[in-house]
Biopython code that builds the backbone (N, CA, C, O; Angstrom):
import numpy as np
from Bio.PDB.StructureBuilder import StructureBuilder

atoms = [
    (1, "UNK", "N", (123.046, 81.042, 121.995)),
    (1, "UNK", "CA", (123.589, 82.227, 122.634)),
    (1, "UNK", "C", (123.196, 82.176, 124.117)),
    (1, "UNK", "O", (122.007, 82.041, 124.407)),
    (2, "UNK", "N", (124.086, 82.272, 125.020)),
    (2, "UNK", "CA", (124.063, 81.477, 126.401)),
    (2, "UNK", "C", (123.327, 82.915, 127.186)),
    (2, "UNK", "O", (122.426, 82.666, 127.987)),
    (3, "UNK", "N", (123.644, 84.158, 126.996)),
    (3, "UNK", "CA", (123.143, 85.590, 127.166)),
    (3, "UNK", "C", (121.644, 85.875, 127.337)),
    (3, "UNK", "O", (121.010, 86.594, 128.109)),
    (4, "UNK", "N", (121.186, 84.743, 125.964)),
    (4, "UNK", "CA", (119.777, 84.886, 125.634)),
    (4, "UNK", "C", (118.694, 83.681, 126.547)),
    (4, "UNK", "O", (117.496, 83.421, 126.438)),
    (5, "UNK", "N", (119.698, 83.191, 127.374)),
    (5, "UNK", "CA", (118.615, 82.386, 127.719)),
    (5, "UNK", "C", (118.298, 82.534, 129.326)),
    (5, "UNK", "O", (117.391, 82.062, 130.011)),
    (6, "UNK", "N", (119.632, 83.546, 129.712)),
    (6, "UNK", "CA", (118.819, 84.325, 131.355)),
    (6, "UNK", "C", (117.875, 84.861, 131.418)),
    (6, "UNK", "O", (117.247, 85.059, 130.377)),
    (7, "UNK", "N", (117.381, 85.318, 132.654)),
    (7, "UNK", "CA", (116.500, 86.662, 132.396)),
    (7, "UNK", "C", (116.829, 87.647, 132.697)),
    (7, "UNK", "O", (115.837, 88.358, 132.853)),
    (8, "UNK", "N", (118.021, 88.333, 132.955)),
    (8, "UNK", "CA", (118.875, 89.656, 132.941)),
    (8, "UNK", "C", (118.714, 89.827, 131.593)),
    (8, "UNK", "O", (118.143, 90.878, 131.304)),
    (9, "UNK", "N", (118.984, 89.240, 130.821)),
    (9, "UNK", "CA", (118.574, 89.618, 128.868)),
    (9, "UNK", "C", (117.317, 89.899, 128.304)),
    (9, "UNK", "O", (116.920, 90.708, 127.465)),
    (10, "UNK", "N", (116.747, 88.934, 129.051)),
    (10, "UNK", "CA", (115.099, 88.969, 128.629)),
    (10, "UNK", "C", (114.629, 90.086, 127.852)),
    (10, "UNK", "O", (114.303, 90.989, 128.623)),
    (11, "UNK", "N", (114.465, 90.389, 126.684)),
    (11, "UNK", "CA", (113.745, 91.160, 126.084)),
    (11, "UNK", "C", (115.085, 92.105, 125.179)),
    (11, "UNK", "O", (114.609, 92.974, 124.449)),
    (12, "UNK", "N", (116.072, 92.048, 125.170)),
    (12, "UNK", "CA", (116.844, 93.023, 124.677)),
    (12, "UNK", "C", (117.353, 92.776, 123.031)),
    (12, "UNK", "O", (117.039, 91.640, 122.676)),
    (13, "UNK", "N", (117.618, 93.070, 122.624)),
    (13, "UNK", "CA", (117.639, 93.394, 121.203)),
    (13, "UNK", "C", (118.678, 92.409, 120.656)),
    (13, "UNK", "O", (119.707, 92.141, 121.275)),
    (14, "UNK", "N", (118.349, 91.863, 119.420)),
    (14, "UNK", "CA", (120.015, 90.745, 119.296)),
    (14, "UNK", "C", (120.902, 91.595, 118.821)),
    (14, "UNK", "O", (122.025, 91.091, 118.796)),
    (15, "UNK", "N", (120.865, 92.503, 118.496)),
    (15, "UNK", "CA", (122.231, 93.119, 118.136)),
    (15, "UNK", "C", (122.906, 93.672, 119.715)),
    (15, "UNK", "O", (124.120, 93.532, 119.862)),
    (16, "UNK", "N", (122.315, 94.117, 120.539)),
    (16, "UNK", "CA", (122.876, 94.336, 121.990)),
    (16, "UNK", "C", (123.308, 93.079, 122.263)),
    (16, "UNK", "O", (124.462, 93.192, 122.675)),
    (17, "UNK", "N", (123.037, 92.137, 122.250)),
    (17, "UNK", "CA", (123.325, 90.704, 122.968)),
    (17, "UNK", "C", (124.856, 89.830, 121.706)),
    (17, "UNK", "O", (125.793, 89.058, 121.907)),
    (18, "UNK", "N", (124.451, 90.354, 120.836)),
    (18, "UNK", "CA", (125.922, 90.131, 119.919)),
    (18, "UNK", "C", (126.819, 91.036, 119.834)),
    (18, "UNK", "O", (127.823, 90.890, 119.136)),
    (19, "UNK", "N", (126.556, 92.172, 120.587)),
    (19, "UNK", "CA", (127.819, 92.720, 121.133)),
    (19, "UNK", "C", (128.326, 92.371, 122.188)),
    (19, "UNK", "O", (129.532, 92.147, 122.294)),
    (20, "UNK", "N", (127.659, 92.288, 122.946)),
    (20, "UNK", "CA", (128.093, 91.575, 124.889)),
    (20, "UNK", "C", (128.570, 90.429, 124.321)),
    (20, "UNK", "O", (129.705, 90.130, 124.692)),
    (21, "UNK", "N", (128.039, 89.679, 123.514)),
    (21, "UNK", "CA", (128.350, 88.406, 123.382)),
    (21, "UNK", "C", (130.195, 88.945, 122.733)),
    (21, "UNK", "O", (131.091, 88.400, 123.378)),
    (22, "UNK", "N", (130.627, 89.804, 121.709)),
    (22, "UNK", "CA", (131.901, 90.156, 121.647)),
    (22, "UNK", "C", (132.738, 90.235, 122.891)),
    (22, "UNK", "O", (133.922, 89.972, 122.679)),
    (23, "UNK", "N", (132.441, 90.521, 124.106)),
    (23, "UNK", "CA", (132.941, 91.406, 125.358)),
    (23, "UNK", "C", (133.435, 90.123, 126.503)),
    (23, "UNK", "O", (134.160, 90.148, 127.498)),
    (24, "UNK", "N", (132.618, 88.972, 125.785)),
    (24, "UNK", "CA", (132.405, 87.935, 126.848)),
    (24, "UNK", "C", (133.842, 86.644, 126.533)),
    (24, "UNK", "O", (134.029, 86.048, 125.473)),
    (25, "UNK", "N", (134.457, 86.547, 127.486)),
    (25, "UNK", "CA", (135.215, 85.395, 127.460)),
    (25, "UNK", "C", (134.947, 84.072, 128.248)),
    (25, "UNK", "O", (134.605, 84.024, 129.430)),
    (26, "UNK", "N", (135.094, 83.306, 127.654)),
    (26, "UNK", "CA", (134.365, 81.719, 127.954)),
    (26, "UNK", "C", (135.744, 81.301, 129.062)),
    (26, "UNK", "O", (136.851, 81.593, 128.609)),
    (27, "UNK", "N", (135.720, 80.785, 130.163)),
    (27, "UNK", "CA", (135.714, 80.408, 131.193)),
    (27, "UNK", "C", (135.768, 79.114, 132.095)),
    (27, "UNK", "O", (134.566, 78.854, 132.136)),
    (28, "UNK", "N", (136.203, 78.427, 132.621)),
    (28, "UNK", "CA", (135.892, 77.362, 133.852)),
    (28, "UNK", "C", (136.857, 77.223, 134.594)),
    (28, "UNK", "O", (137.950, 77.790, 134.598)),
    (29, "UNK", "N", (136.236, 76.091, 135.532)),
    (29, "UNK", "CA", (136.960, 76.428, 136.639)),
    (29, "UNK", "C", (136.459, 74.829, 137.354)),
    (29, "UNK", "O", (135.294, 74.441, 137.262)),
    (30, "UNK", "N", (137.250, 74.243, 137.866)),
    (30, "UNK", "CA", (136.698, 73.029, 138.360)),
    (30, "UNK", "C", (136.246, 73.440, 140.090)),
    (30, "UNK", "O", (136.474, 74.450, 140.757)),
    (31, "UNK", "N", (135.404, 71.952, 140.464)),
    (31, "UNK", "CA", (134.734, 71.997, 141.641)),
    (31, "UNK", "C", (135.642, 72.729, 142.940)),
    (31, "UNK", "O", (136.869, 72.802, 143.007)),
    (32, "UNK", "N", (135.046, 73.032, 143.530)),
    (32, "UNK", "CA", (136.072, 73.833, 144.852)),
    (32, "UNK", "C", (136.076, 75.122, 144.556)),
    (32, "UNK", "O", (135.831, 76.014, 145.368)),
    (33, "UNK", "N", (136.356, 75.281, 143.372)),
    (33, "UNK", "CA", (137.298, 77.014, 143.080)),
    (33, "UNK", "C", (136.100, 77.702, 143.497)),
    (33, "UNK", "O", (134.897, 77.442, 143.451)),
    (34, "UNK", "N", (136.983, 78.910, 144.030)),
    (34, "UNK", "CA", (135.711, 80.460, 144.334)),
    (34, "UNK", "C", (136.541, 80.756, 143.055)),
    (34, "UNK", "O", (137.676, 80.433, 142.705)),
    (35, "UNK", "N", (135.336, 81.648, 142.366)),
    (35, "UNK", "CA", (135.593, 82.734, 141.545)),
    (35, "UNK", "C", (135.539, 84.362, 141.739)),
    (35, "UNK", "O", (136.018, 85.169, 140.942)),
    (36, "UNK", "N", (134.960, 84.634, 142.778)),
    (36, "UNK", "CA", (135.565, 85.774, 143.659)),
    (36, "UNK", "C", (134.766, 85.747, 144.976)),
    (36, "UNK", "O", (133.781, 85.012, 145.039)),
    (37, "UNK", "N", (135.120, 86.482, 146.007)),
    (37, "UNK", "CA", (134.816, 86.482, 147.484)),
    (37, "UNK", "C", (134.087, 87.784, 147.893)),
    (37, "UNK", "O", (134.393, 88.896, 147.463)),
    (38, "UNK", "N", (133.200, 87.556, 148.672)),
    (38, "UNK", "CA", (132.502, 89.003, 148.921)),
    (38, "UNK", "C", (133.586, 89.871, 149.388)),
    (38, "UNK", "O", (134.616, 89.411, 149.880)),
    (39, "UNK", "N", (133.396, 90.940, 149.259)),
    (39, "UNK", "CA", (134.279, 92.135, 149.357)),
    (39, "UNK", "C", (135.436, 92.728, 148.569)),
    (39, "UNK", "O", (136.054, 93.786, 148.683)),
    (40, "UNK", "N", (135.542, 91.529, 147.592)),
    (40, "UNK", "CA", (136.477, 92.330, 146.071)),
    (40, "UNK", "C", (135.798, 92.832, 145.534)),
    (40, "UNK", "O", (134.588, 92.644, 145.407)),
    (41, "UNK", "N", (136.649, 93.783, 144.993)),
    (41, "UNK", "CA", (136.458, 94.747, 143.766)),
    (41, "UNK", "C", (135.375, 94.290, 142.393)),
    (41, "UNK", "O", (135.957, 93.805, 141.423)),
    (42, "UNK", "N", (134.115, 94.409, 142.321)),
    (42, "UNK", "CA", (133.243, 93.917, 141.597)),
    (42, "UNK", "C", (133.751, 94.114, 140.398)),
    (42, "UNK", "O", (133.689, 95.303, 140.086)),
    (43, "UNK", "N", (134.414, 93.174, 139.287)),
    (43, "UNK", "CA", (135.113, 93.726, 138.169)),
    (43, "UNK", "C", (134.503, 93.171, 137.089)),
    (43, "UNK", "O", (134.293, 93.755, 136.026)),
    (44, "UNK", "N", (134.135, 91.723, 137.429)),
    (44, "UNK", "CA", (133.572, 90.990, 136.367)),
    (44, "UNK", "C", (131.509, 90.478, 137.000)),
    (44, "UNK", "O", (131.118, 90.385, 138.163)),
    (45, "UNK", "N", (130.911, 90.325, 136.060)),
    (45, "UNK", "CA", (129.804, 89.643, 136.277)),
    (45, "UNK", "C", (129.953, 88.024, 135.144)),
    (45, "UNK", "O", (130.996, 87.737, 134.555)),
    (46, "UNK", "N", (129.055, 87.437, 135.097)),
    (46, "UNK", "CA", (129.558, 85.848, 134.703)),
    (46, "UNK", "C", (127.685, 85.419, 134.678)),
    (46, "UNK", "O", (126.776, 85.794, 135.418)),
    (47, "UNK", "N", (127.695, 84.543, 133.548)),
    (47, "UNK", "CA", (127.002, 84.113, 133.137)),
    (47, "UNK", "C", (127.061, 82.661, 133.047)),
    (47, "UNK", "O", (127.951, 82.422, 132.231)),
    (48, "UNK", "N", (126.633, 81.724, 133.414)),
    (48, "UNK", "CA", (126.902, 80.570, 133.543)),
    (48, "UNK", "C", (126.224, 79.529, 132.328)),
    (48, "UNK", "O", (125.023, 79.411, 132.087)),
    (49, "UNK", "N", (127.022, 79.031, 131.850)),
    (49, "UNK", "CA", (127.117, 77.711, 130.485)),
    (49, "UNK", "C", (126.587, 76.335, 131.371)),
    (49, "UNK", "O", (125.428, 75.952, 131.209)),
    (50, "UNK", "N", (127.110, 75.927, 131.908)),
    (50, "UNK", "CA", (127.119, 74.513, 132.651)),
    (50, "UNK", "C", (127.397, 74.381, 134.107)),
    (50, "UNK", "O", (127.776, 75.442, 134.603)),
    (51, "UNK", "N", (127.295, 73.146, 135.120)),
    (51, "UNK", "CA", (127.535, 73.398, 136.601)),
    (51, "UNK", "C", (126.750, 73.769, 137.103)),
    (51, "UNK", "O", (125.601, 74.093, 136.801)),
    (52, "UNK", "N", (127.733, 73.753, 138.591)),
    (52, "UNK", "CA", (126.247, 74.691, 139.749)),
    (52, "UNK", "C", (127.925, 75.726, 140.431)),
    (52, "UNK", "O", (129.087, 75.412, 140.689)),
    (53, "UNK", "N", (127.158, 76.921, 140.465)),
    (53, "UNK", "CA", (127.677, 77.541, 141.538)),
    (53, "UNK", "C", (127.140, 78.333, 142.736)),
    (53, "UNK", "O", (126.553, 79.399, 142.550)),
    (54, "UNK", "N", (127.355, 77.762, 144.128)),
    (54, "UNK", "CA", (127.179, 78.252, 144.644)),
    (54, "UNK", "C", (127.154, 80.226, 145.719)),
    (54, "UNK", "O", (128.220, 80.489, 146.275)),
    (55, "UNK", "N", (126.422, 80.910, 145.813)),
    (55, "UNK", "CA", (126.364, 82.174, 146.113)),
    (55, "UNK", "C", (126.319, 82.354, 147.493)),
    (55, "UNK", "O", (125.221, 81.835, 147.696)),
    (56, "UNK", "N", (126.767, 82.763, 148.754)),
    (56, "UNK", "CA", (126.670, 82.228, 150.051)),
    (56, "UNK", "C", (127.345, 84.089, 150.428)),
    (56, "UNK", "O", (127.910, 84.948, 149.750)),
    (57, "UNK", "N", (126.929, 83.996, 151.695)),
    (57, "UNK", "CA", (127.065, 85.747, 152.417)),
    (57, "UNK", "C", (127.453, 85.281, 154.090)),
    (57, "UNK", "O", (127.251, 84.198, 154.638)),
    (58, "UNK", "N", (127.983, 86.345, 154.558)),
    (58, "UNK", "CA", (128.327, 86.272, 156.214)),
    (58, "UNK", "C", (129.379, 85.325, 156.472)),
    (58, "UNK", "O", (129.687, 84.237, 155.985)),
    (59, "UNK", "N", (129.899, 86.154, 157.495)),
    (59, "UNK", "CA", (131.071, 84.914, 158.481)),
    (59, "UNK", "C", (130.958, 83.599, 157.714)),
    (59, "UNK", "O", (131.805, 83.189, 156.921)),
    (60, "UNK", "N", (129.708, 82.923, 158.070)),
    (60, "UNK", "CA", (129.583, 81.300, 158.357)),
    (60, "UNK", "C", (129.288, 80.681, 156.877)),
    (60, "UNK", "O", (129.019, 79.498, 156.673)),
    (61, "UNK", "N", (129.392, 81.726, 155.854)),
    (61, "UNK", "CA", (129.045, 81.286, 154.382)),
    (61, "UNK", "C", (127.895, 80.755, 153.830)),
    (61, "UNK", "O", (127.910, 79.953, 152.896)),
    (62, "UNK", "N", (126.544, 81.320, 154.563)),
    (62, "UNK", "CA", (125.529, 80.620, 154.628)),
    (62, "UNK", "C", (125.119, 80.908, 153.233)),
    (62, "UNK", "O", (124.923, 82.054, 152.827)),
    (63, "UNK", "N", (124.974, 79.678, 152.398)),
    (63, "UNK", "CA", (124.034, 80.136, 151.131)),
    (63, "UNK", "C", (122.913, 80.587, 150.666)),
    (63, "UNK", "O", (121.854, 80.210, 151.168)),
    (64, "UNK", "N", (122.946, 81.519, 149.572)),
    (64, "UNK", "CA", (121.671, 82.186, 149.516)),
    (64, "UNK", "C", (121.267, 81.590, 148.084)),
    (64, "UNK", "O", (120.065, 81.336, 148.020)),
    (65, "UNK", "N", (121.871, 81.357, 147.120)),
    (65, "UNK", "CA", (121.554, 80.918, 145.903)),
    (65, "UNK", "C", (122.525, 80.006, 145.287)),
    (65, "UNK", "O", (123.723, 80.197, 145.079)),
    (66, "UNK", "N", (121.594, 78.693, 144.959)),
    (66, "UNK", "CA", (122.400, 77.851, 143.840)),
    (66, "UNK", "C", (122.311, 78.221, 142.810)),
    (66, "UNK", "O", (121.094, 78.309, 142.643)),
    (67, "UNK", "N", (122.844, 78.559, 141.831)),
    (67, "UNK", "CA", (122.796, 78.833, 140.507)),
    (67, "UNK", "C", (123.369, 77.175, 139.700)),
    (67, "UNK", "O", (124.359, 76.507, 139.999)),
    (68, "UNK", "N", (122.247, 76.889, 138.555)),
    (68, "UNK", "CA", (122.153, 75.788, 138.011)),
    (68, "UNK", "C", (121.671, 75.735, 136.488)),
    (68, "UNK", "O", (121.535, 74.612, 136.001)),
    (69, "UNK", "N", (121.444, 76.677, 135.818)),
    (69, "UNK", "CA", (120.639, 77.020, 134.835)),
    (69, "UNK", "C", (121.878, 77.246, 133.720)),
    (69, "UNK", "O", (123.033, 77.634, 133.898)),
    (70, "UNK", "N", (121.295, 76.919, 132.720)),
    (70, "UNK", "CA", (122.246, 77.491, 131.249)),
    (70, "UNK", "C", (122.130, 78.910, 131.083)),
    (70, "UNK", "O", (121.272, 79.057, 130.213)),
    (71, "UNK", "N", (122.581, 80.141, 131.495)),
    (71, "UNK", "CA", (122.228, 81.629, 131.154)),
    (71, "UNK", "C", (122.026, 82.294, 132.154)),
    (71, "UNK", "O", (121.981, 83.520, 132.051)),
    (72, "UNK", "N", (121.836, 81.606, 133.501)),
    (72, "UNK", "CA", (121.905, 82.370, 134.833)),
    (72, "UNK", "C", (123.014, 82.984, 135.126)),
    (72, "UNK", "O", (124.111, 82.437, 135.233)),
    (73, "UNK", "N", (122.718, 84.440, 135.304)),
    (73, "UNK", "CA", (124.147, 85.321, 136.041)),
    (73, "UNK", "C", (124.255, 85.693, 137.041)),
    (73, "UNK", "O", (123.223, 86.239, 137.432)),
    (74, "UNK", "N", (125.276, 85.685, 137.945)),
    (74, "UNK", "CA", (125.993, 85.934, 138.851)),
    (74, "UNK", "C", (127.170, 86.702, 139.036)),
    (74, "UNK", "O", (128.222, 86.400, 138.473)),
    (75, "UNK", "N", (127.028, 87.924, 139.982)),
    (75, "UNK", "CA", (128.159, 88.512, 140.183)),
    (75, "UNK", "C", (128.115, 90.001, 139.481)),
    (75, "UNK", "O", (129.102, 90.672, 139.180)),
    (76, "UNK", "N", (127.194, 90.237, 139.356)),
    (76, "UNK", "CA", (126.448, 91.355, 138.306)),
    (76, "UNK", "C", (126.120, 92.873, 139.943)),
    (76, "UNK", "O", (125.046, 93.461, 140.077)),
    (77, "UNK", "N", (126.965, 93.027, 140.573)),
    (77, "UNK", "CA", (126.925, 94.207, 141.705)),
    (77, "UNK", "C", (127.694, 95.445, 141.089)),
    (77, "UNK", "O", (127.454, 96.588, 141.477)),
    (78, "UNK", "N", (128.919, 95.077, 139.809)),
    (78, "UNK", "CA", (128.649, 96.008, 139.684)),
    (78, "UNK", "C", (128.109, 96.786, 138.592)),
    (78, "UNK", "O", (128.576, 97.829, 138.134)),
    (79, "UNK", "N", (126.992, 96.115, 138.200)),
    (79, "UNK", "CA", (125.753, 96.172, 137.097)),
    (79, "UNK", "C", (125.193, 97.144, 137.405)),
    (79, "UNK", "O", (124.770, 97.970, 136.597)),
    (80, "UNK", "N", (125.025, 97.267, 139.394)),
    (80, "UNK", "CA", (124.102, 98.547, 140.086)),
    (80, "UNK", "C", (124.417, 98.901, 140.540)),
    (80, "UNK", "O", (123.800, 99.270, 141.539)),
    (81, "UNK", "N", (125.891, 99.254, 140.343)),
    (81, "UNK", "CA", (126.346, 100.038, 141.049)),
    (81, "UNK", "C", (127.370, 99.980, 142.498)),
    (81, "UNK", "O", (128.002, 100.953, 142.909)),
    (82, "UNK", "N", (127.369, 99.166, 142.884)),
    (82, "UNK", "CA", (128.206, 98.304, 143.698)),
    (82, "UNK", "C", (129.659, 98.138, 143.477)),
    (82, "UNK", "O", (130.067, 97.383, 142.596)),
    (83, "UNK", "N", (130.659, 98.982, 144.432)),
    (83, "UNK", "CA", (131.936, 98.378, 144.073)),
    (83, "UNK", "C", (132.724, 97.203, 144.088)),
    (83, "UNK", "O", (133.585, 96.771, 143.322)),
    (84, "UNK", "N", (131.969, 96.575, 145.684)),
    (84, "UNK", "CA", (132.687, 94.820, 145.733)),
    (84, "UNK", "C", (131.153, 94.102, 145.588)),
    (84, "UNK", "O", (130.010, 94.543, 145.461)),
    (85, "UNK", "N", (131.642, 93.016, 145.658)),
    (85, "UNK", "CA", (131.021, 91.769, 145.446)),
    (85, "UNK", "C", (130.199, 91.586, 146.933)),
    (85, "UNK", "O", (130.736, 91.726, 148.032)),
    (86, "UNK", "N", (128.505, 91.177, 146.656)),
    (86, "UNK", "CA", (128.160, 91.494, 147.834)),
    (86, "UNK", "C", (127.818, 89.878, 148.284)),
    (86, "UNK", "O", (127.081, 89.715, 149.256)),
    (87, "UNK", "N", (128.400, 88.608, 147.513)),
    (87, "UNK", "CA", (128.391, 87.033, 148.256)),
    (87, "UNK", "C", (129.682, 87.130, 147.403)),
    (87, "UNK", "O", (130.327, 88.006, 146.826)),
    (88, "UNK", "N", (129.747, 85.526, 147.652)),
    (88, "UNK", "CA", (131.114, 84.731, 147.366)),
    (88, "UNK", "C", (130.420, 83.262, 146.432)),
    (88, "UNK", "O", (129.488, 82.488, 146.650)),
    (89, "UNK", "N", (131.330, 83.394, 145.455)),
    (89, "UNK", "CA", (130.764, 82.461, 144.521)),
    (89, "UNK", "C", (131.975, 81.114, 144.443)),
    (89, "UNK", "O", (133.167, 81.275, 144.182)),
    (90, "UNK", "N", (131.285, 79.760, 144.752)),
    (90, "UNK", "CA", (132.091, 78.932, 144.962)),
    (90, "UNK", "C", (131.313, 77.906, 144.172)),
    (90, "UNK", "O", (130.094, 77.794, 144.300)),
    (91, "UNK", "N", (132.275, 76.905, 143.074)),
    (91, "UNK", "CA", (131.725, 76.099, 141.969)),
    (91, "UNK", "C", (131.552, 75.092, 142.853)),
    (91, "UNK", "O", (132.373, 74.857, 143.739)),
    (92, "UNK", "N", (130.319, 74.331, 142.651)),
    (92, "UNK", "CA", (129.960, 72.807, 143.474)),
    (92, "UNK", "C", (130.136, 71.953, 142.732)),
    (92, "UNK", "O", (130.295, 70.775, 143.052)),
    (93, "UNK", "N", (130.139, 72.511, 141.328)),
    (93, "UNK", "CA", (130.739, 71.370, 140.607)),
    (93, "UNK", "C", (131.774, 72.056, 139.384)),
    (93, "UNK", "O", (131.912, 73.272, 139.250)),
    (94, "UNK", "N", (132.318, 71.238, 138.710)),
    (94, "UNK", "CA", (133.155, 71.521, 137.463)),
    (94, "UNK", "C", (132.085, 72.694, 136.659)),
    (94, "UNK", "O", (131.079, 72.170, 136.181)),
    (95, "UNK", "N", (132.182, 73.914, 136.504)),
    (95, "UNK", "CA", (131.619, 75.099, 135.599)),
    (95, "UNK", "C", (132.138, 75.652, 134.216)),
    (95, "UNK", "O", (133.337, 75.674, 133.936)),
    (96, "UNK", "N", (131.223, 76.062, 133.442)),
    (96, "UNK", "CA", (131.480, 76.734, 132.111)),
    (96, "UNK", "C", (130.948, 77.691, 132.504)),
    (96, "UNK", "O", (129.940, 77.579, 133.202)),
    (97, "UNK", "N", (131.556, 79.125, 132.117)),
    (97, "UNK", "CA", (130.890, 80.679, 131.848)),
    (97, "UNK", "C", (131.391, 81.054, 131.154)),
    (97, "UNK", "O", (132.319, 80.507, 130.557)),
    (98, "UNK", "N", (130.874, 82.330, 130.944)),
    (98, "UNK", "CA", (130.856, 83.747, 130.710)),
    (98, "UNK", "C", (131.338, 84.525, 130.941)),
    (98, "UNK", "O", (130.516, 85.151, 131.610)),
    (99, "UNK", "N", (132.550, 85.314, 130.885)),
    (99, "UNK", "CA", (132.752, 86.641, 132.051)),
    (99, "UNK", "C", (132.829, 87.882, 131.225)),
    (99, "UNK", "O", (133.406, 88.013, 130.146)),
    (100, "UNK", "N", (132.216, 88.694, 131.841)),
    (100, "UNK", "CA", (132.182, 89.930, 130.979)),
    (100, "UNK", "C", (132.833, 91.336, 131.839)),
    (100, "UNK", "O", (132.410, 91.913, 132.841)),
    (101, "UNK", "N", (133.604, 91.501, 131.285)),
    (101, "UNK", "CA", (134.462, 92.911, 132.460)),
    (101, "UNK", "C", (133.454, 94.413, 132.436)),
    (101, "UNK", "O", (133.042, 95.105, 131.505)),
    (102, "UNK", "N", (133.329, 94.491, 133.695)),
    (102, "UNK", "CA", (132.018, 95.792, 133.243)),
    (102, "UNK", "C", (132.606, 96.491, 133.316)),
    (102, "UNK", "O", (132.022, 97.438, 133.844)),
    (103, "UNK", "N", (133.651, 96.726, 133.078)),
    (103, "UNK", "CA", (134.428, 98.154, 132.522)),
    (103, "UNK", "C", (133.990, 98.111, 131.238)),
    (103, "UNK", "O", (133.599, 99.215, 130.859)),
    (104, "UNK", "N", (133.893, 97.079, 130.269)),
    (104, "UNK", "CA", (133.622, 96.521, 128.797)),
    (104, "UNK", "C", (132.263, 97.063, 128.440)),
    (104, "UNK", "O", (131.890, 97.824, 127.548)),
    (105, "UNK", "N", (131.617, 96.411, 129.448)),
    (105, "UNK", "CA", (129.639, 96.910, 129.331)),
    (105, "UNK", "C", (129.149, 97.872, 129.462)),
    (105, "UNK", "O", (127.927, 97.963, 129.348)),
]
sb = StructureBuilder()
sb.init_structure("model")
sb.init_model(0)
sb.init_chain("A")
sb.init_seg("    ")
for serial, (resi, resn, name, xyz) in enumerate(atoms, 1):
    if name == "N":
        sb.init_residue(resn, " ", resi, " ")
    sb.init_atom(name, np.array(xyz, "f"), 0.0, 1.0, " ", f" {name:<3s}", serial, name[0])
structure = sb.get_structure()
């Protein structure tokens, strides 16, 4: 269970995590692709299976986080509340996820 091995999950109950896990549609996207750009509409958060994707902010796209891990999430703004997306997520390599619509969550 790909949910259970972030630490946004850390500690939560398996029956909570086999429901999200219902909510969640599996995903990819090869190298290059953004999967959304700072300043859209925060709709989905994403949990990452495989790959790296990069997280980067400002004009010049300077990166702030590689994400590389089996269960690391990204894109979770509007988890707290956040209407757009506050980086831009761009795959460095071929990716597997997660996406979960937080309208769903």
């Amino acid at each position: 269970m790909y949910l259970k091995q972030g630490d946004l999950f850390r500690g939560v109950s398996i029956s909570f995590l086999t429901r999200a896990m219902t909510l969640a549609q599996r995903g990819s996207r090869p190298e290059g692709a953004v999967l959304f750009r700072r300043g859209e509409p925060a709709a989905h958060f994403f949990v990452l299976i495989n790959g790296s994707v990069e997280l980067s902010v400002g004009e010049a796209g300077q990166s702030v986080h590689v994400g590389r891990r089996t269960g690391e999430s990204f894109g979770w703004a509007a988890l707290v509340g956040r209407d757009c997306y506050a980086a831009t997520a761009r795959c460095l390599s071929k990716i597997d996820f997660l996406r979960i619509r937080v309208e769903d969550f």
